[in-house]
N, C-alpha and C positions, 0 to 999 in steps of 0.2 A: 488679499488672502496671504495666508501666512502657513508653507507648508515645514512640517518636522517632520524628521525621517530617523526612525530609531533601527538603526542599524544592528544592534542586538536584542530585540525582543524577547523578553522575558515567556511571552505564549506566542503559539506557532499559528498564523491564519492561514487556513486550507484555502487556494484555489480549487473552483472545480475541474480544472484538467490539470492532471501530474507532470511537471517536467520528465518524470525519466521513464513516463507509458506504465508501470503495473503498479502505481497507487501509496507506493511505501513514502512513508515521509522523510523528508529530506531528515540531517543527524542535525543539522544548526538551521534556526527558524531564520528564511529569508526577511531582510529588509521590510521595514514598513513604513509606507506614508501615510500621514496622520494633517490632513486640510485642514487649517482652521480661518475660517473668513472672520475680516471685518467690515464694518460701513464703510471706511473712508482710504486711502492710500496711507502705508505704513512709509517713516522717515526714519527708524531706529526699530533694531531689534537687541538686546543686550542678556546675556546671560547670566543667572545668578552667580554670585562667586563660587558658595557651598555648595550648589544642588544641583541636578541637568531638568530638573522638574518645571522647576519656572523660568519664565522669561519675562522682559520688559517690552511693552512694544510700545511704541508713540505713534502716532499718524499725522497728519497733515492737517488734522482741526485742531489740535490742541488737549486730546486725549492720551494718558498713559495709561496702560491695561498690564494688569499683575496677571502674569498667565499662567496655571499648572497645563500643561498641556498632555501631561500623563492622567487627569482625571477624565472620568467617564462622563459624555457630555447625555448619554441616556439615561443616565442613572437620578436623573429628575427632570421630568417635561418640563414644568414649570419653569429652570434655572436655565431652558437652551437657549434664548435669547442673551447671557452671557458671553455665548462665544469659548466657553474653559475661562473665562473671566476669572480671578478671587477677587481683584477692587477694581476700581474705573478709579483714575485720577483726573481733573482737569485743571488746566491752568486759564482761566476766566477770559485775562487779556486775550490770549492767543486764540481761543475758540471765537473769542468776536471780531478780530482782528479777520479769521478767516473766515469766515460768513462773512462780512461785508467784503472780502478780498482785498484787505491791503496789507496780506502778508503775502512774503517771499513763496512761490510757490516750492513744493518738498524739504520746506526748512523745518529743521525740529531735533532732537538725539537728547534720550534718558541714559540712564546709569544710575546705579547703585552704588553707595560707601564702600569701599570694599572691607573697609573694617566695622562697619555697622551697617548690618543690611535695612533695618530700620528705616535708612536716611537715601532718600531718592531725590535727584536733582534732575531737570531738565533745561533746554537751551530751545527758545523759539522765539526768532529773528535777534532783535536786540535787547531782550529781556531773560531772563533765569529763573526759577522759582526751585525751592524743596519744600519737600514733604517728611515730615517724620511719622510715621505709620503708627508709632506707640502713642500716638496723640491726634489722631485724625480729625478732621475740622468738616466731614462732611465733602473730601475730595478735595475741598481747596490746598490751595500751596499753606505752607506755615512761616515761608520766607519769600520775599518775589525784589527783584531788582534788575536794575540796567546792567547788560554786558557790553561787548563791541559794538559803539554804531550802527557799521558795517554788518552784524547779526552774527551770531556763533553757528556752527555747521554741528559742532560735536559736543558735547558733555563730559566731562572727565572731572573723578572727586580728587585734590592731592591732599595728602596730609600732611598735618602741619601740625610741630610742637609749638605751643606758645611757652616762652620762658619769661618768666618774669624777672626785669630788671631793676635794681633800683635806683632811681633816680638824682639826676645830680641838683634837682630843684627842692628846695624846702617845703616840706606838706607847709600849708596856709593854714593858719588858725584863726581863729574869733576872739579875741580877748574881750572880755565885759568891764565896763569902765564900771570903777567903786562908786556910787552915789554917795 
């Protein structure tokens, strides 16, 4: 379970009994916690760069969950089994890896690009995968590879200019012999 606590609430939730006994409401809406469960034990929880709405969370199977955790989880019966869900990601290896048990146990950690939120990468044992959401494949990764042997703990995006250089080798040509 995954609790958020909005310490400035926008709307003020009434207790039935008044801290100060004659009923007046407090001038600043107290604190609130906001539970939201999942199935499995969470390994990463990550904040959106732009936003406090969403978060990243990964668990311990091999799941990452896009969370708005300011949406109304009544405001469709049908959608409560999401959890404040927007996408479920999964990384295939790693959920099978964990069902049979031969991964590390609480290994795992998401993050987002921080310059394209688009682009979510994750770390579970000694494998990586991303995803690019403007092109979704159905929750699979869009890239997956090997990391550390050893297995990665954390996820972090850096960036990188590529420059292009030019080369001190001659481009290769085809030359076609004259018949």
């Amino acid at each position: 379970m995954m609790m958020v606590w909005d310490l400035d609430p926008v709307v003020a939730i009434h207790s039935p009994g008044s801290p100060d006994g004659n009923g007046d409401v407090p001038a600043r809406p107290p604190p609130t916690a906001y539970p939201i469960p999942f199935p499995h034990p969470l390994t990463a929880v990550c904040s959106h760069p732009s936003t406090s709405k969403e978060f990243l969370v990964a668990d311990s199977r091999g799941s990452i969950f896009l969370t708005d955790w300011r949406s109304d989880p009544d405001a469709n019966k049908l959608d409560r089994w999401r959890n404040l869900s927007v996408i479920e990601l999964i990384e295939p290896r790693a959920l099978s890896d964990a069902v049979s048990g031969s991964t590390k146990r609480w290994s795992g950690s998401a993050a987002w690009r921080a310059d394209s939120t688009d682009i979510i990468g994750a770390t579970y044992g000694s494998k990586y995968a991303l995803w690019d959401l403007s092109k979704l494949q159905g929750g699979k990764p869009t890239v997956t590879g090997a990391s550390f042997p050893e297995g990665g703990t954390r996820f972090r995006h850096v960036s990188v200019s590529l420059v292009s250089r030019p080369s001190s080798f001659p481009a290769r040509t085809q030359h076609k012999q004259p018949s």
